[in-house]
Each structure stands twice: as structure tokens, then as C-alpha cells.
C-alpha positions in Angstrom: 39.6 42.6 -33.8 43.1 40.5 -34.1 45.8 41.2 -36.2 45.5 39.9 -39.8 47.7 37.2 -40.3 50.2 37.4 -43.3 52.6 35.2 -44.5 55.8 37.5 -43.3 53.7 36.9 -39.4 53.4 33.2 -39.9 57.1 33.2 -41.4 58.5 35.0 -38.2 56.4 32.7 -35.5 57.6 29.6 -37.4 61.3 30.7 -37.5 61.0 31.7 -34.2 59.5 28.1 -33.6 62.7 26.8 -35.0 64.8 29.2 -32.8 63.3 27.8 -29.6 63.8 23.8 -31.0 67.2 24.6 -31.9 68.2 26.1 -28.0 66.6 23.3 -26.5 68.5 20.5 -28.8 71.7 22.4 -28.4 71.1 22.4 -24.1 69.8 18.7 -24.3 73.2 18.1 -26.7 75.7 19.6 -24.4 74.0 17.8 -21.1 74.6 14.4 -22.9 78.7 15.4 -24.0 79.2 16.4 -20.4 77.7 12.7 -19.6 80.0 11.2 -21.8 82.6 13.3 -20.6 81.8 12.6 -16.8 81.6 8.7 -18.0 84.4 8.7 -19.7 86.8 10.0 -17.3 85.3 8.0 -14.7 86.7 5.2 -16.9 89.9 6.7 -17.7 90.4 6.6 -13.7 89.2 2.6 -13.8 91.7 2.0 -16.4 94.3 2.9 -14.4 93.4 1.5 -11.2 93.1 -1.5 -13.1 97.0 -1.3 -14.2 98.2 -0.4 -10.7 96.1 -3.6 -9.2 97.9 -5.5 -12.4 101.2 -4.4 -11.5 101.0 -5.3 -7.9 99.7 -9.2 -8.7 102.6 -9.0 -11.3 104.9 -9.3 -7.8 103.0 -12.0 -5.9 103.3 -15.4 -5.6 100.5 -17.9 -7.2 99.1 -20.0 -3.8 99.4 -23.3 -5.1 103.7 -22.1 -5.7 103.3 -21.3 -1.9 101.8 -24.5 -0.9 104.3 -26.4 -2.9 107.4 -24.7 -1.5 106.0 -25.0 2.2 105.5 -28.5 1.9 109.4 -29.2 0.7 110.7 -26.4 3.6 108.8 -29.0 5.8 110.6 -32.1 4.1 114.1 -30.0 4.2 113.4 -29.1 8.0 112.0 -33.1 8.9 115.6 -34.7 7.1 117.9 -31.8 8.9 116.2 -32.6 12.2 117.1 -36.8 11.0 120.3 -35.7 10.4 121.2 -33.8 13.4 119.9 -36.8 16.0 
């Protein structure tokens, strides 16, 4: 015949119950912070690519500024060629 039941039993199996919610919470919890961390570290290392690519186009020259100043080299080069016949 099974145990009788009494309320200090069913207090035990229900704190237990809680025990084994709380552990898997606390594992599912610290899964997602080490997401986040992952994700945000992966974005930390974005961020800075982003500033080096930044600095670099801080140092070149806008295409339509190189169009322009080929096209007067090539006026300067057609009057010096004038000049020197």
C-alpha cells in the first residue's frame, strides 16, 4: 500500500518542484547573457572596424574632385604644349 500523503510530503515535492524550475531558469538565463555578451562584442569589434574604414575615407579624395582636377591638368598640359610650338 503507498505511502500516505501529508502535507509536510506534498510541501517537500512542491519545493522541490520549485528547486528544479529555478535551475532550469537560472541555465536558460545565463545561456541568453552569454548571447548578449557574444553579440555584443561582436559589435564592439564592428564599431571599430567601422572607425578605421572612417578614418581611411577621411584621407581620400572625392571622384568628382579627381575628375575636375584631371580635366584642368589636361587644359594646363594642351596651353604648355601651345606655348612651347
Amino acid at each position: 500500500m503507498p505511502d500516505k500523503l501529508t502535507i509536510d510530503n506534498l510541501g517537500s515535492m512542491i519545493n522541490q518542484g520549485f528547486n528544479d524550475m529555478t535551475e532550469t531558469i537560472n541555465s536558460q538565463f545565463s545561456q541568453v547573457d552569454k548571447r548578449f555578451n557574444d553579440v555584443e562584442n561582436r559589435l564592439g569589434t564592428l564599431e571599430q572596424g567601422q572607425e578605421e574604414i572612417k578614418l581611411r575615407l577621411q584621407n581620400v579624395a572625392y571622384r568628382f574632385e579627381v575628375e575636375e582636377l584631371k580635366e584642368r591638368i589636361n587644359e594646363l598640359e594642351k596651353r604648355l604644349n601651345a606655348l612651347s610650338a
